[in-house]
C-alpha positions as CSV (number, residue, x, y, z in Angstrom):
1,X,153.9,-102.2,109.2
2,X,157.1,-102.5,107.0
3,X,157.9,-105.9,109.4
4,X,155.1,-106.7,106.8
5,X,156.0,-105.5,103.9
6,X,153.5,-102.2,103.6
7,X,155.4,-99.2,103.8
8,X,154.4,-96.4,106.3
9,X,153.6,-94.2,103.3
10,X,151.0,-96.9,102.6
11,X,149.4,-97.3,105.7
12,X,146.5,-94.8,105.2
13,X,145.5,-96.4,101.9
14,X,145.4,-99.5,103.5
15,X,143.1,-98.2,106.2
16,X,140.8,-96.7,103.5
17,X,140.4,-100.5,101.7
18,X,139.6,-102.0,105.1
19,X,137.1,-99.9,105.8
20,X,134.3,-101.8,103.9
21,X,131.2,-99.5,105.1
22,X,133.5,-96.4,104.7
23,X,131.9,-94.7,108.4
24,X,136.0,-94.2,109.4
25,X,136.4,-97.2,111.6
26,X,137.6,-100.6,111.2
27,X,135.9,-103.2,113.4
28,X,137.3,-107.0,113.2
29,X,134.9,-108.4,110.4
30,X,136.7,-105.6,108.3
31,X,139.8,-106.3,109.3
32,X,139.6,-109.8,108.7
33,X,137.8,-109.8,105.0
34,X,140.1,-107.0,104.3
35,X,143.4,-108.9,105.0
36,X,141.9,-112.1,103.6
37,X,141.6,-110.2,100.2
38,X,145.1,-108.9,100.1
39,X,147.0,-112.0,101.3
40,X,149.2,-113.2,98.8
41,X,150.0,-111.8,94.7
42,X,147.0,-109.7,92.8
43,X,145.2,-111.8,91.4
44,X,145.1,-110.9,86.8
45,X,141.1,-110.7,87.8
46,X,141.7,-107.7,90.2
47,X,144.3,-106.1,88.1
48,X,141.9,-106.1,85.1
49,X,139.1,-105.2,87.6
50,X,140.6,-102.0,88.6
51,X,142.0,-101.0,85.4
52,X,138.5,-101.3,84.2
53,X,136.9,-99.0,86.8
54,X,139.8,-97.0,86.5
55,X,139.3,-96.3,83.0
56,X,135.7,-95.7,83.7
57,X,136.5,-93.3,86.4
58,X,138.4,-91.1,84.0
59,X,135.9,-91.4,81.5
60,X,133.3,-89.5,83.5
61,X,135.4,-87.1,85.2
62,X,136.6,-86.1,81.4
63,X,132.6,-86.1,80.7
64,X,131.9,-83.9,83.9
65,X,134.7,-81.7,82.7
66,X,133.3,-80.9,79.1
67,X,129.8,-80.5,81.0
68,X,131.9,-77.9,82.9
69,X,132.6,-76.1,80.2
70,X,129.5,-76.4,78.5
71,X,127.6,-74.6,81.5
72,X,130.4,-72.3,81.5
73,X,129.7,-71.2,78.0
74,X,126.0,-71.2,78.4
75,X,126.6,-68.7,81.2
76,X,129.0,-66.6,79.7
77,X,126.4,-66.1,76.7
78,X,123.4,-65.5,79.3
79,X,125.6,-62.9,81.1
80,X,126.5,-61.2,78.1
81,X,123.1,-60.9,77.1
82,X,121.8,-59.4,80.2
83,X,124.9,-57.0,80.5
84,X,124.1,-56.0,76.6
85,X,120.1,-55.2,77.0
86,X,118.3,-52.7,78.5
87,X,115.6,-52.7,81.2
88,X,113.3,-51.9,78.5
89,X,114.5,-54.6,75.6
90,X,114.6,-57.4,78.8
91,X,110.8,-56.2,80.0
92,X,110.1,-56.6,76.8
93,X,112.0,-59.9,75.4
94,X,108.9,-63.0,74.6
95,X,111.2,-65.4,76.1
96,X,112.1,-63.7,78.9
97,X,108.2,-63.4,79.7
98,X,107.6,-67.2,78.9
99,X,110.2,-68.1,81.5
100,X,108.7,-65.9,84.0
């Protein structure tokens, strides 16, 4: 592979591209499209392509994280609550009965 310029550290990313229908194999239509789209220079479309996506990739895992810790809080009050009340005071809670 480095008789073509991708180093052998690359090699794995390079099969994960060509595989278009990601089931782990690369058959020849893959192969071909795949190496057709990487011959030659990136193209300043692509670049900007995947700087885009990349910056909406780290948009939502930075919006799954504060979800995170959103639920987190939510539980930590819930479990406080039920560790604070009694049998009695949870028997006897409206909400509690609502939701039950």
């Amino acid at each position: 592979m480095e008789a073509v310029g991708i180093s052998t550290d690359d090699v794995w990313t390079l099969c994960m591209l060509l595989d278009a229908d990601k089931n782990g194999t690369i058959d020849l239509d893959e192969f071909v499209a795949g190496c057709m789209q990487l011959h030659g220079p990136a193209k300043s479309l692509q670049i900007a392509k995947m700087s885009f996506e990349n910056k909406l990739t780290r948009q939502a895992i930075r919006n799954l994280g504060q979800e995170t810790l959103d639920i987190k809080t939510q539980l930590e009050t819930i479990s406080k609550f039920f560790s604070s009340a009694s049998p009695v005071d949870l028997a006897e809670d409206p909400q509690l009965k609502e939701a039950f």
